[in-house]
MIZA-220224 format. One line per 5 residues: number of its first residue (from 1); for each residue x, y, z of C-alpha. Coordinates in steps of 0.02 Angstrom, whole numbers, plus 50000, padded with zeros to 5 digits. Each point is the difference from the previous one (the first is absolute). Layout:
BEGIN
NUM	X/Y/Z ~ ...
***
This chain:
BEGIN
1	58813/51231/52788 ~ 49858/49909/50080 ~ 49931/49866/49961 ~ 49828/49938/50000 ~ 49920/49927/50139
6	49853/49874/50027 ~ 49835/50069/50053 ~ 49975/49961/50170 ~ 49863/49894/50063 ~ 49885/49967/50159
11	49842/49930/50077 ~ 49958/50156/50129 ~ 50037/50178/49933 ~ 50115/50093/49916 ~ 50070/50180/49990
16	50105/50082/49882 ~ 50048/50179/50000 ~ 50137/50136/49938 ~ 50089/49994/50177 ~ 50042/49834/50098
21	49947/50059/50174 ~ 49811/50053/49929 ~ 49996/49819/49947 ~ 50089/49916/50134 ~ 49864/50093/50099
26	49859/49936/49912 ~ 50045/49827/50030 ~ 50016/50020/50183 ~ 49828/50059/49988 ~ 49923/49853/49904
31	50090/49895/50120 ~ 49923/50072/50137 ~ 49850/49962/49935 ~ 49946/50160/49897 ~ 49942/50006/49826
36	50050/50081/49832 ~ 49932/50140/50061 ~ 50069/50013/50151 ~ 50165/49976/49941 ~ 50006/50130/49865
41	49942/50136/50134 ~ 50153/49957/50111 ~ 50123/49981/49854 ~ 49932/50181/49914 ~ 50011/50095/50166
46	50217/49910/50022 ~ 50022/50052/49819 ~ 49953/50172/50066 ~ 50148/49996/50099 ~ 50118/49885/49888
51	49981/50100/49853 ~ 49952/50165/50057 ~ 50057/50083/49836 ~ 49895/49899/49908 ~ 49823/50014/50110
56	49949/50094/50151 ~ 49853/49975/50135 ~ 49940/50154/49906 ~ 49993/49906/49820 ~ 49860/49919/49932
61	49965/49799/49985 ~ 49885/49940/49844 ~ 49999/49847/49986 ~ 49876/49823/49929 ~ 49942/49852/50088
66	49911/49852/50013 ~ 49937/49904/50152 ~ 49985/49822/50024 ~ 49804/50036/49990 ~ 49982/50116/49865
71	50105/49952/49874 ~ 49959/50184/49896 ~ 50140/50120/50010 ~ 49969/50158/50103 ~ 50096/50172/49976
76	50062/50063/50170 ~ 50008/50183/49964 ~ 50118/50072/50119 ~ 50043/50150/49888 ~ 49964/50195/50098
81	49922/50127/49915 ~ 50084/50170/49953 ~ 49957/50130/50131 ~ 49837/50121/50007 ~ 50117/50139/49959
86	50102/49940/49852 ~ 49916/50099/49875 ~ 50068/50023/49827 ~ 49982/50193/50024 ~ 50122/49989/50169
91	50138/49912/49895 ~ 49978/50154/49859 ~ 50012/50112/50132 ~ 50158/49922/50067 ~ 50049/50018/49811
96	50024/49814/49968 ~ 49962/49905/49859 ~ 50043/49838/50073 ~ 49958/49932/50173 ~ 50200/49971/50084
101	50045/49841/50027 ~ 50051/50025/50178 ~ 49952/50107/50158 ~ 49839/50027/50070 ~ 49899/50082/49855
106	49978/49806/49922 ~ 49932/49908/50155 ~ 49837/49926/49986 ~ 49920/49898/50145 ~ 50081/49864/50098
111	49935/49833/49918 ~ 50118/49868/50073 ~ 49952/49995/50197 ~ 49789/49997/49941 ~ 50048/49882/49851
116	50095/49887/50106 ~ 49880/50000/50163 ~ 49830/49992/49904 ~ 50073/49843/49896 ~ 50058/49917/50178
121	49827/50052/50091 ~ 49892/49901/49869 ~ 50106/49863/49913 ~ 50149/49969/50140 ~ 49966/49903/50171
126	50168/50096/50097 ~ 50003/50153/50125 ~ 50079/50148/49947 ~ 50127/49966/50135 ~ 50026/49853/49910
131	50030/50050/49842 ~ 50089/50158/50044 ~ 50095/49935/50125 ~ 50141/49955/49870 ~ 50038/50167/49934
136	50004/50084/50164 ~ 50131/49889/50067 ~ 50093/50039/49851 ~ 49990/50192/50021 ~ 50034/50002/50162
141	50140/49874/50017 ~ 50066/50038/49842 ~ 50009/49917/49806 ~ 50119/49983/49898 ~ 49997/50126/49846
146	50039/49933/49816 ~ 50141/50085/49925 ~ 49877/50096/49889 ~ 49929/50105/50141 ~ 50173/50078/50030
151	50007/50038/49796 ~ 49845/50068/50020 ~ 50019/50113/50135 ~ 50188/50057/49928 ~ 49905/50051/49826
156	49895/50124/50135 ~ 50124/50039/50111 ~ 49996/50173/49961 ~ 49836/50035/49981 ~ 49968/49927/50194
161	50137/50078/50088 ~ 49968/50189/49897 ~ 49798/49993/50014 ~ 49932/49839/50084 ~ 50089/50012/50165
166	49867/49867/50091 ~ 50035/49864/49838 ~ 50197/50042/50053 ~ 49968/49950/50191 ~ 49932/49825/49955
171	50108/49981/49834 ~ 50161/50065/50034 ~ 50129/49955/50133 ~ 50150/50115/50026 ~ 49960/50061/49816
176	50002/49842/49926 ~ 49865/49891/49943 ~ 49943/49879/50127 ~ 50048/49811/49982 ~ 49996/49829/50080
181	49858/49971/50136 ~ 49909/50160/49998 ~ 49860/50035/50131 ~ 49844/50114/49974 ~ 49945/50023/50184
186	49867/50144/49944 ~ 49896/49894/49889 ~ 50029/49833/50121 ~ 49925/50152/50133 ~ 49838/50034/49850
191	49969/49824/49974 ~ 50005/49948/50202 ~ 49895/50144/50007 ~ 49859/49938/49869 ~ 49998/49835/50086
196	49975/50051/50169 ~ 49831/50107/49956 ~ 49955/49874/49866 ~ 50006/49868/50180 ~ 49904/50143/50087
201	49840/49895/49955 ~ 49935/49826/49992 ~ 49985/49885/49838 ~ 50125/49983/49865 ~ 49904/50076/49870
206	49971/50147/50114 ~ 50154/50026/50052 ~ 50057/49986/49814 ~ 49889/50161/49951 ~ 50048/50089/50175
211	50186/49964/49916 ~ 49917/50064/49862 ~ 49934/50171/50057 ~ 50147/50034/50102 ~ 50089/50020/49842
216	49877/50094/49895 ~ 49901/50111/50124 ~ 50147/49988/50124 ~ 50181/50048/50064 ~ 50069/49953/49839
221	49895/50100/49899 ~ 50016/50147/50118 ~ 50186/49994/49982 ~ 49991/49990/49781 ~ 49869/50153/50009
226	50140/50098/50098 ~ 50158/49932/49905 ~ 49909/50065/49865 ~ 49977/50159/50012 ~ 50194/50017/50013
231	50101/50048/49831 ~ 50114/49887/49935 ~ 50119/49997/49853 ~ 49954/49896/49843 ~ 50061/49955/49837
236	49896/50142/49929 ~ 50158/50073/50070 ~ 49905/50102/50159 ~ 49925/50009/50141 ~ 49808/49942/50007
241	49892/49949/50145 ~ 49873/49844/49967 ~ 49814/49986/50001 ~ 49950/49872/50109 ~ 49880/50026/50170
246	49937/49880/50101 ~ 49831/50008/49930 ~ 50091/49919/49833 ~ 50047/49872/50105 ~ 49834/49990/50070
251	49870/49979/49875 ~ 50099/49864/49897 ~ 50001/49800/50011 ~ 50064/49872/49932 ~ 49889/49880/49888
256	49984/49840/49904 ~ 49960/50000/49822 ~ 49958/49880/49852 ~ 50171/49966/49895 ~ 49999/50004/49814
261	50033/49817/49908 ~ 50044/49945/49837 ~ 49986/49824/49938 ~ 50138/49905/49868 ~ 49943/49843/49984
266	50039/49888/50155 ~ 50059/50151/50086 ~ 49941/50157/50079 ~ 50098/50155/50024 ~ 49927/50128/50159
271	50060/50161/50055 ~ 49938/50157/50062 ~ 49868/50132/49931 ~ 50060/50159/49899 ~ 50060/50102/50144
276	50165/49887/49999 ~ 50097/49971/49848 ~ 49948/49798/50009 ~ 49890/50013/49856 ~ 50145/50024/49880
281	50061/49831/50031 ~ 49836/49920/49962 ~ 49979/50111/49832 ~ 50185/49926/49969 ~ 49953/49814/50033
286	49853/50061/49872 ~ 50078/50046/49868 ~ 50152/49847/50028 ~ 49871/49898/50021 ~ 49968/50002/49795
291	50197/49981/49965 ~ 50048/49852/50099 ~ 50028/49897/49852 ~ 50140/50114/49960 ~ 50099/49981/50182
296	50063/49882/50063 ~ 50148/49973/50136 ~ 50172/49918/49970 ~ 50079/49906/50161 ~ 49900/50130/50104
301	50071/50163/49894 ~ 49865/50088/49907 ~ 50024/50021/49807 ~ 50042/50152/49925 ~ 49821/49997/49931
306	49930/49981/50161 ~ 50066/50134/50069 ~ 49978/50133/49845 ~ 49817/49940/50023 ~ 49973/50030/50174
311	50089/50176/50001 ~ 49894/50039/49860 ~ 49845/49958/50107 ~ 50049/50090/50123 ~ 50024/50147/49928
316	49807/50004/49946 ~ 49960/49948/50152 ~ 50081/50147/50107 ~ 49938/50114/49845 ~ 49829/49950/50081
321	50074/50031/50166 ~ 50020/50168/49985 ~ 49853/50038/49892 ~ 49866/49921/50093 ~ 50053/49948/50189
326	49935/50095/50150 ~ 49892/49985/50145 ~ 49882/50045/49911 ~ 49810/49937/49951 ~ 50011/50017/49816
331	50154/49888/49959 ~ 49954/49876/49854 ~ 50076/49877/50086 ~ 49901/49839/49946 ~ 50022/50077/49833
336	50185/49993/50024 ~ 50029/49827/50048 ~ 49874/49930/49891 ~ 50060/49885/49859 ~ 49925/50086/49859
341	50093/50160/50061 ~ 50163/49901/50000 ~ 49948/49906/49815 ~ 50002/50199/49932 ~ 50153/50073/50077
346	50108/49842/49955 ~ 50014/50043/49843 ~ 50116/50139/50052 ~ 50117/49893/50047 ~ 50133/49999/49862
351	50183/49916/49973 ~ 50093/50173/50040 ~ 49990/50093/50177 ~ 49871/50138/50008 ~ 50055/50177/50053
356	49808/50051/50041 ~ 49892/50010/50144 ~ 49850/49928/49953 ~ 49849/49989/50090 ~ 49833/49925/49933
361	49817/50006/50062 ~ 49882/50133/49943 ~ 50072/50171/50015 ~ 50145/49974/50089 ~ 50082/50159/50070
366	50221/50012/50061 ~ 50045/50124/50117 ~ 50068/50156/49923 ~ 50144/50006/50063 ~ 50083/49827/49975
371	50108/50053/49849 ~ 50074/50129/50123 ~ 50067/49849/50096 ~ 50065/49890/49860 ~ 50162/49922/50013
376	50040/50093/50167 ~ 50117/49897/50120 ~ 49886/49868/50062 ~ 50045/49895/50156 ~ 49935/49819/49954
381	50037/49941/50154 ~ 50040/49834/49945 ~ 49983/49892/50122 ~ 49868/50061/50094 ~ 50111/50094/50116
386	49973/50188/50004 ~ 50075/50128/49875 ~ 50060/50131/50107 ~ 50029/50164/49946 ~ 50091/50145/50128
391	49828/50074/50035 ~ 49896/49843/50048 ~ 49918/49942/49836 ~ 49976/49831/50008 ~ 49981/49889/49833
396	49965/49827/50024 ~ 49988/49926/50159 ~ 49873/49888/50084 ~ 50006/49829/50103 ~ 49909/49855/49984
401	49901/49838/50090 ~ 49916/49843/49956 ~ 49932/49873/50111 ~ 49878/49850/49973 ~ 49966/49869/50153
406	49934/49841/49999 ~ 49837/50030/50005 ~ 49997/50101/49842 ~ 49991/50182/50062 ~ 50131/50069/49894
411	50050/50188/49972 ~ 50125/50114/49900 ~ 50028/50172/50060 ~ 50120/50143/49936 ~ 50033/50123/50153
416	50069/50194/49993 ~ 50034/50154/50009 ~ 50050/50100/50150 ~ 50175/49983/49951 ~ 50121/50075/50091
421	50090/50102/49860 ~ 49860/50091/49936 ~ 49921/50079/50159 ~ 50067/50084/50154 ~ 49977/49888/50154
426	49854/50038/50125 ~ 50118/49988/50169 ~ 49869/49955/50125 ~ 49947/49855/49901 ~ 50153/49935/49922
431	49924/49997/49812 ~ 49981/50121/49840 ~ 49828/50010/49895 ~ 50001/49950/49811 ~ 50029/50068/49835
436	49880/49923/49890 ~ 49907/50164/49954 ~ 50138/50027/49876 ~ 49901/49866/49893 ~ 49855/50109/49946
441	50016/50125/49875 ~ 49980/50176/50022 ~ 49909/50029/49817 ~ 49807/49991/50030 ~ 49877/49898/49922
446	50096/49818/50008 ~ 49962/49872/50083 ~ 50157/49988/50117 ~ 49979/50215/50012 ~ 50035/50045/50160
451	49841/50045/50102 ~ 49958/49993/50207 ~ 49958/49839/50090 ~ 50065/49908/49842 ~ 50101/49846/49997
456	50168/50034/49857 ~ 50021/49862/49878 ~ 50131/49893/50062 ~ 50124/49871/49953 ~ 49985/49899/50148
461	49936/49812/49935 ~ 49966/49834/50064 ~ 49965/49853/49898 ~ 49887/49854/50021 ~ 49994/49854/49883
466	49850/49865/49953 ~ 49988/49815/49910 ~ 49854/49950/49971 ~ 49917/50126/50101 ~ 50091/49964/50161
471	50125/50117/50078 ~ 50157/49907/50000 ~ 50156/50131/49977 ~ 50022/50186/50091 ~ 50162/50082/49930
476	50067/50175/49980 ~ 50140/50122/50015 ~ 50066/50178/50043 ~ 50048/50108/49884 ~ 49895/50150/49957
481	49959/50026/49812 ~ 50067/49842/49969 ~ 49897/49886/50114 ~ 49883/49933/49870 ~ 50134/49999/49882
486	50103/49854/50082 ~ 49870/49910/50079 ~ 49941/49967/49802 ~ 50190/49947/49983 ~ 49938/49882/50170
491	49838/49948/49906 ~ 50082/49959/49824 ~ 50129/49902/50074 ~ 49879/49890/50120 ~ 49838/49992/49882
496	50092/50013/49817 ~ 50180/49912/50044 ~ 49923/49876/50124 ~ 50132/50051/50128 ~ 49979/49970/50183
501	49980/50149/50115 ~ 50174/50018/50048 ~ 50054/49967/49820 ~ 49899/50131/49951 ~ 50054/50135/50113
506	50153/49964/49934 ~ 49987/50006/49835 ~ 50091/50139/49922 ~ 49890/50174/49996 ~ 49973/50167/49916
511	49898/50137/49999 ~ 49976/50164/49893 ~ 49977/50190/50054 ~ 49915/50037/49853 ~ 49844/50085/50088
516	49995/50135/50124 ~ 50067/49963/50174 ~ 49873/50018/50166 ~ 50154/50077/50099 ~ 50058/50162/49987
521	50047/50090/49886 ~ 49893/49876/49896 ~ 50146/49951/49850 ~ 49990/49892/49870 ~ 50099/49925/49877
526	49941/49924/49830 ~ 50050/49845/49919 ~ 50118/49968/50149 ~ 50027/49822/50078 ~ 50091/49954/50169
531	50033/49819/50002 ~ 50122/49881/50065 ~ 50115/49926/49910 ~ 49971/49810/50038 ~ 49865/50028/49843
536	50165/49983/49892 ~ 50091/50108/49900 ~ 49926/49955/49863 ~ 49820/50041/50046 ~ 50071/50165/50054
541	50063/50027/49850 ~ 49848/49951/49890 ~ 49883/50137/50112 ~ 50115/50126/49960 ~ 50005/49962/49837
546	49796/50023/49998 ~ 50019/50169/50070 ~ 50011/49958/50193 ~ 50121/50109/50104 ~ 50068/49840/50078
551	50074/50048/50178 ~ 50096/49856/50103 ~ 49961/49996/50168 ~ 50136/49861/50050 ~ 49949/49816/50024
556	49884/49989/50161 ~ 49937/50215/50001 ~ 49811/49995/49968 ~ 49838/49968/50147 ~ 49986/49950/50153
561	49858/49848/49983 ~ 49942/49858/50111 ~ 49839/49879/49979 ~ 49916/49879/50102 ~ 49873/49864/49902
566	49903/49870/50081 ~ 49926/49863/49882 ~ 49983/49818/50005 ~ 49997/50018/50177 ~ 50177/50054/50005
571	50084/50179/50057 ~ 50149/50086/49902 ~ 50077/50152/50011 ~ 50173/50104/49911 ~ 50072/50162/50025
576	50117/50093/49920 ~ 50187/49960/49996 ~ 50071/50163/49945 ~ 50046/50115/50123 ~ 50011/49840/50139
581	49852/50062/50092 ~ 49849/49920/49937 ~ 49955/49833/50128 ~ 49881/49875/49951 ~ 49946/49888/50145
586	49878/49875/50049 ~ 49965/49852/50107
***
């Protein structure tokens, strides 16, 4: 049982993250004189080595900022786009009606390394030495794995020692999964590699963008093209080759964009644009928004009336999700979050648990084939850690950093992909490509159908909050479909209950499966509810009785959240207790 903790406090910077070297890291970096910036580069490229089942140099980074000059929040959009070839009419021709969830066939283009090096080129002051310097030393001397690498590995054991012989060599040792300090001398080799042509020219900027290119129009992308064109088994249950060439890797950047913000009173909610799933929790705050005089919080444990509410929301929200999100120009999305749209769909919000998916909006079109995919087994992963099934699927998974300094540049960013259970490794560089493309649908004429040089809808979903117009919080979590889901348990708790930020990560959570998931093979459940039981048995009981399926996930089960704030000239930060690997620090 654990017990909560103050929020910590400091004058110079803090960090927090899902994995204590990533943050320890970041401090050493503001101490060294770095910035936010700076110090969430060097923490997200260690996390790709501390938790490499959870994020991969081949993932993707989206994150939002602020800097200590422009206080309006920016979208870093570190998301790669599905390949040139990754037509809807290959996938029919494969016979598939949904993209696998592991392999090569759902790659789509490296984000991470462009994401990460484009942020650090315009809004960092460090080398890419500097910042990478960390993580190398780590994979070439060694780390030390959490235990849930080694359960991750044993759920795939089979799958990399029958078909995935090159994931076996780096995974496996004498059969067995690998544990304790675990070296990666291949990608330590990639990333030494980088550096040195990224230093074969003058300037830090410039030798950013030579980093850059050596990635993109490079060795790496040279080796991804021919890894590709090699078959590998996938949860499809065969063998399939991927799609992506170097030119993929070529012709796409990373960007900034302009974030999406909602206003409740003193406070401002902002998250990302319509190609993540961040709208939903503003269209949640929306339609909460015109209950709050019917929650309320009771020694820092929601009511039973709070949390009927807020799964209720939800659902309506995700409804939307699937409906209307995409990359994709014709999403209604002011329409969406607007208040009048959330006055209208309120009113479905009853005393008994709903059983429908229920998207608004003018028109709004389902995939076909969702009620093929009701109530099959659905891998919540609950607390943010991957879902592992024996083929590589991957449900839920995800890592996560925050970091404000003292001179107000302050960031959240939610890292990955590339994980090492859902792609065969690439041996020469010590790293496996991502599975996101299993996000898009299949089905044409939606806006998350898939379609090439397209970005999938995904979960992945930092948070950035405002009073009275100034940025003052950056919080989020891991944990796939649920993301947006317990970061409104995050928000309730600090902007409803008035609790603190580690007080409000620790608040008891819950979430509900009752919309389609974005993993394969795309289940859902309706009316169900995983929560933990510190809500009290009687508030589990009185959901059920209102028609929730009421599943208890144990005490301490659900996200993986940390937050940074800096207001009244002071710096906080929290991170997650459960699991004992979230690390808060500051100075």
């Amino acid at each position: 049982m654990f017990t909560t903790r103050p929020e910590l406090a400091g004058t110079h910077g803090m960090v927090a993250s899902t994995h204590w070297l990533a943050s320890a890291t970041g401090m050493a970096v503001l101490e060294d004189g770095g910035n936010a910036f700076d110090a969430a580069v060097a923490a997200g490229f260690v996390l790709q080595i501390a938790e490499p089942h959870l994020c991969g140099p081949a993932g993707q980074v989206p994150g939002i900022f602020v800097t200590a000059k422009d206080r309006t929040p920016r979208v870093l959009a570190g998301q790669g786009v599905s390949p040139a070839a990754a037509t809807p009419e290959h996938f029919a021709d494969l016979g598939l009606d949904l993209i696998p969830g592991s392999g090569l066939l759902p790659a789509t283009v490296p984000g991470a390394w462009d994401g990460w090096l484009l942020l650090l080129r315009d809004h960092g002051t460090k080398s890419l030495r500097d910042v990478l310097g960390y993580a190398i030393s780590y994979a070439r001397n060694g780390i030390p794995l959490v235990s849930r690498v080694g359960d991750t590995i044993r759920a795939v054991q089979e799958l990399f020692t029958e078909h995935w012989p090159t994931s076996a060599a780096l995974w496996l040792s004498g059969g067995k999964p690998v544990e304790g300090l675990h070296r990666n001398p291949a990608l330590a080799d990639t990333w030494e590699r980088l550096v040195a042509e990224a230093e074969s020219v003058s300037g830090r900027e410039a030798q950013i963008d030579a980093g850059r290119r050596a990635w993109s129009q490079g060795f790496v992308a040279e080796a991804i093209e021919a890894f590709s064109r090699k078959a590998f088994r996938d949860d499809s249950g065969r063998d399939h080759a991927g799609l992506l060439t170097g030119e993929d890797l070529a012709s796409w950047e990373a960007t900034y964009e302009d974030a999406l913000q909602v206003d409740f009173g003193d406070w401002g909610l902002v998250k990302m644009g319509a190609w993540t799933q961040g709208p939903a929790l503003l269209q949640q705050a929306r339609l909460l928004d015109g209950l709050r005089g019917e929650m309320s919080y009771v020694d820092g444990i929601p009511t039973e009336r709070t949390v009927h509410l807020a799964v209720e929301a939800a659902k309506l929200a995700f409804a939307d999700r699937e409906a209307w999100y995409g990359d994709s120009p014709d999403v209604p999305i002011e329409l969406l979050i607007s208040r009048e749209y959330a006055d209208t769909r309120r009113a479905l919000i009853t005393d008994e648990a709903s059983g429908e998916l229920r998207p608004g909006g003018p028109s709004p079109r389902l995939p076909a084939i969702l009620e093929q995919l009701r109530g099959l087994e659905s891998g919540s992963g609950a607390t943010g850690e991957p879902t592992v099934g024996p083929l590589g699927e991957t449900r839920g998974d995800t890592v996560h950093i925050d970091v404000v300094d003292a001179a107000g540049n302050m960031i959240s960013v939610t890292p990955s992909g590339g994980w090492l259970q859902s792609s065969p490794t690439i041996p020469e560089l010590g790293f496996c490509l991502d599975s996101r493309g299993q996000m898009f649908w299949l089905e044409q004429g939606l806006p998350n159908s898939l379609a090439p040089r397209k970005r999938p809808r995904i979960t992945l979903s930092p948070s950035m909050g405002l009073r009275d117009g100034e940025p003052v919080l950056a919080f989020g979590t891991p944990g796939g479909d649920q993301q947006d889901q317990w970061q409104l348990c995050f928000w309730l708790a600090h902007t409803l209950g008035g609790l603190n930020l580690q007080e409000s990560i620790d608040s008891p959570a819950w979430h509900t499966t009752a919309f389609p998931s974005s993993f394969y093979p795309r289940s859902w459940t309706p009316r169900e509810i995983v929560a933990e039981s510190r809500l009290g048995k009687s508030t589990m009981d009185a959901l059920a009785a209102r028609g929730h399926l009421v599943v208890d996930a144990g005490p301490w089960a659900l996200g993986r959240l940390s937050a940074v704030s800096r207001s009244g000239g002071v710096l906080r930060a929290a991170a997650n207790a459960r699991g004992m690997q979230g690390y808060a620090v500051g100075r």
